[in-house]
C-alpha positions in Angstrom: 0.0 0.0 0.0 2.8 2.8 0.9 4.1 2.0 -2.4 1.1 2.2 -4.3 0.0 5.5 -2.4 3.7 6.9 -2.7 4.5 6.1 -6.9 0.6 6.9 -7.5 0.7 10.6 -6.0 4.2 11.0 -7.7 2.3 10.3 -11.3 -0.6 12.1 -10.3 1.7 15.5 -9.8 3.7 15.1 -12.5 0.4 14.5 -14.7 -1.4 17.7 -13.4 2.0 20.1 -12.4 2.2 21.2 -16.4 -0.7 23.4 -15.4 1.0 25.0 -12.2 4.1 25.2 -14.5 1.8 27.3 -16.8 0.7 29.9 -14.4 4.5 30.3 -12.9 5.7 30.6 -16.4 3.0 33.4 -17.1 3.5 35.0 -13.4 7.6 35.3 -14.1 7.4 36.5 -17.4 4.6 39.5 -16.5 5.3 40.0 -13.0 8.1 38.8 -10.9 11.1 36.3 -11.9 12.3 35.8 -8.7 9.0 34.9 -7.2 7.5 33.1 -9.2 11.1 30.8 -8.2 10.4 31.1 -4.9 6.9 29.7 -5.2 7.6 27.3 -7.1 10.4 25.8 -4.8 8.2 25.9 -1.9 5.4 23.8 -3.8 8.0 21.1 -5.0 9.2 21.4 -1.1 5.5 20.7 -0.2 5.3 17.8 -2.5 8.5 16.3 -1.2 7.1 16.4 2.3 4.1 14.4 1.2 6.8 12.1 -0.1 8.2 12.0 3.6 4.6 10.9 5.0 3.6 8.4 2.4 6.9 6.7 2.3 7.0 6.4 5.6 10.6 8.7 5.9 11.4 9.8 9.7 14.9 12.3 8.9 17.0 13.2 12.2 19.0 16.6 11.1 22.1 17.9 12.8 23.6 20.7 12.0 20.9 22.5 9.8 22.2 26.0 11.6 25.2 26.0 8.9 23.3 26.3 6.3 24.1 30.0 5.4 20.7 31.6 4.6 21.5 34.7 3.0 23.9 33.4 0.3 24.5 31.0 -2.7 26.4 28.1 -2.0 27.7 24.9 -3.1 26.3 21.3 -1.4 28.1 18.5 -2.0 27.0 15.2 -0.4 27.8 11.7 -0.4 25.1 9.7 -2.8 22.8 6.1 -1.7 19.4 6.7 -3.4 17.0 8.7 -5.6 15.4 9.3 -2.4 18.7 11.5 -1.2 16.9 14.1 -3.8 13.7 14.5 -1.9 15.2 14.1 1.3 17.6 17.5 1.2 15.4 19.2 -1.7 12.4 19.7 0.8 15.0 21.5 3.2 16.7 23.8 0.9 16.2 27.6 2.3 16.6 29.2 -1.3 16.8 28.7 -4.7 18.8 25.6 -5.3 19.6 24.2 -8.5 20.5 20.3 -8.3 22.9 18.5 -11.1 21.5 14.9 -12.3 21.9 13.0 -14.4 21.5 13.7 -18.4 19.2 10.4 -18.6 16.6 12.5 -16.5 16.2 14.9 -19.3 14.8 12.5 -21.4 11.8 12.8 -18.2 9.3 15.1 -19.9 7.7 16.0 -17.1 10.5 15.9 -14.8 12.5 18.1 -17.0 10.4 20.6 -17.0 10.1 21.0 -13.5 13.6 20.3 -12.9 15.2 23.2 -15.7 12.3 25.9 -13.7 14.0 24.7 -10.5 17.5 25.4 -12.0 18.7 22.1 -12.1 21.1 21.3 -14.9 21.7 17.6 -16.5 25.4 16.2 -16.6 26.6 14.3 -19.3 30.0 12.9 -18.0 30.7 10.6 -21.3 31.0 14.2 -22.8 33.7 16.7 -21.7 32.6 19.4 -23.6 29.0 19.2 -22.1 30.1 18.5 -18.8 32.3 21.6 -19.1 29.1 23.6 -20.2 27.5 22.3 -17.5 29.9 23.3 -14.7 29.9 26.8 -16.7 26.3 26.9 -16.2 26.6 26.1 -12.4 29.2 28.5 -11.7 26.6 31.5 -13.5 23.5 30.4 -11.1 25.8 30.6 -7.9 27.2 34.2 -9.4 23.1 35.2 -9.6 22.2 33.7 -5.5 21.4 29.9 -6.8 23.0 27.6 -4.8 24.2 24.7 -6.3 23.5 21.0 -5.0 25.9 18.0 -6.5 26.9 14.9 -5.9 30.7 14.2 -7.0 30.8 10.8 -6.6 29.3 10.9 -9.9 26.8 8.0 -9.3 25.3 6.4 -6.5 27.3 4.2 -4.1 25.4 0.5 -4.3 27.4 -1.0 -1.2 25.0 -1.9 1.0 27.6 -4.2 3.5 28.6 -0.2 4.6 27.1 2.5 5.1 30.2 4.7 5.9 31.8 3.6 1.9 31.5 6.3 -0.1 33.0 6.6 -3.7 35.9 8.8 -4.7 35.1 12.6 -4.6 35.6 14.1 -8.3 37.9 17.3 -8.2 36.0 18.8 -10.7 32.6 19.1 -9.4 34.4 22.4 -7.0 35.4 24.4 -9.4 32.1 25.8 -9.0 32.8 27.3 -5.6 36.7 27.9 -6.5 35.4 30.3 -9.3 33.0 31.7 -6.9 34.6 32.2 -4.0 31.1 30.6 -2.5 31.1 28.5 0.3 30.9 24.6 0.5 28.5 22.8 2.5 29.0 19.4 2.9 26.1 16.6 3.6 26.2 13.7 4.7 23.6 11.1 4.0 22.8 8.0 5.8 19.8 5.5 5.0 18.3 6.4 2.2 19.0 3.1 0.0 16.6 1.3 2.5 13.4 3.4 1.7 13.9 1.9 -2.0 16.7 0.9 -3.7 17.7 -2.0 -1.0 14.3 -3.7 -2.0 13.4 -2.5 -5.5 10.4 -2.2 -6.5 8.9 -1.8 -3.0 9.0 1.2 -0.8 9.8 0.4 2.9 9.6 3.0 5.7 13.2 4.2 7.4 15.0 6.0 9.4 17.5 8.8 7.9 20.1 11.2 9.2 20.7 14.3 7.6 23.8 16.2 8.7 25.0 19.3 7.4 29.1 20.1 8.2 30.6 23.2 8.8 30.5 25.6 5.5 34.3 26.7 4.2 35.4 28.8 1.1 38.0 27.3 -1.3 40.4 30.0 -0.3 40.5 28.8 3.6 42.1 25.5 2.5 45.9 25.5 2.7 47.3 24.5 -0.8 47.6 20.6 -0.8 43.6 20.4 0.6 42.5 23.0 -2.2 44.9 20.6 -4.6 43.1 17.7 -3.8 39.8 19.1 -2.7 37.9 16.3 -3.9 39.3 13.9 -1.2 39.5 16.6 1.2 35.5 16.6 1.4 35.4 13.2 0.9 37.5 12.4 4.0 35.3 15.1 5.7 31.6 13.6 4.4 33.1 9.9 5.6 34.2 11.0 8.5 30.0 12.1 9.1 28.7 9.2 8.1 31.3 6.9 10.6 30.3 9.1 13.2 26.1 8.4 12.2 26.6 4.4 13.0 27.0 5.6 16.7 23.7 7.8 17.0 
């Protein structure tokens, strides 16, 4: 039944949200930009939250206060599940762009939704468009959008350990080092069991949600900003070790 109730809802939103789309669409273009974004995001944060009650998700957060509130920045978190989407999404304070996967493009419905959100799609068999992308990225965060990514690239399947987490790619941070914004990083723990642990059923759990200390590229001394991939790595897993004792 939570499965039934959980993927029928999610079809049921994206069938009807074209119209909502409409209206935002008309509201930017004629009256104001920025809040017909804002409105949006909160609706696709209210819809998430149904998620959270109908999946049966219960989300312990620590450390929510370092979120900075008045500023773009750059998220990057460790990746178990689609779920890890609507799990942080819902808690985002402003416009936040997320970077998925190209394959979600080919989503008609979820592509829409996803470019008025700011997201942008990755193609990493393609340099050139993964450049463009990055590009992108680094434009939003100059205009106050943060930036959400996952630079493990794909998500980790090892469900022996909930601490592994995949090799951090450098390039993902060139958003905040052309910036100057700061990084956030998240770690996720749990999310693989409302789903992908069980495929194709939908099982309530029990997730923690921690947010780490923000820091600018330029407060790393040089061999951390040179390998700032495994820097935040190292930091992420050392969140998720300390997660199996809560």
């Amino acid at each position: 039944m939570r499965t039934i109730l959980t993927f029928g809802f999610i079809f049921l939103y994206l069938l009807v949200g074209y119209i909502p789309l409409g209206i935002f669409w008309l509201y930017g273009k004629f009256v104001d930009q920025k809040k017909a974004d804002l409105i949006q995001l909160r609706m696709i944060q209210w819809v998430f939250r149904v998620l959270h009650v109908l999946a049966g998700i219960r989300v312990t957060v620590i450390g929510e206060e370092n979120i900075p509130r008045d500023e773009a920045v750059l998220y990057v978190a460790n990746h178990r599940s689609m779920v890890d989407i609507v799990i942080t999404y819902a808690r985002c304070p402003g416009l936040t762009g997320f970077v998925a996967k190209d394959v979600v493009n080919k989503v008609p419905a979820l592509r829409a939704w996803m470019k008025r959100l700011h997201c942008e799609f990755l193609n990493r068999e393609d340099i050139k468009e993964g450049l463009k992308t990055i590009l992108n990225c680094i434009e939003k965060v100059k205009n106050g959008i943060s930036i959400f990514i996952f630079p493990e690239g794909t998500r980790n399947k090892n469900k022996e350990d909930a601490t592994d987490i995949g090799e951090f790619k450098d390039g993902s941070f060139k958003i905040a080092s052309k910036t100057g914004c700061k990084i956030v990083p998240v770690a996720i723990t749990g999310t693989n069991k409302i789903f992908e642990d069980h495929f194709p059923t939908i099982k309530a759990a029990d997730i923690i949600l921690e947010y780490g200390k923000p820091v600018t590229f330029k407060e790393l001394d040089k061999e951390d900003q040179k390998h700032i991939g495994a820097y935040f790595q190292n930091t992420i897993q050392g969140m998720l070790i300390a997660h199996q004792n809560l």
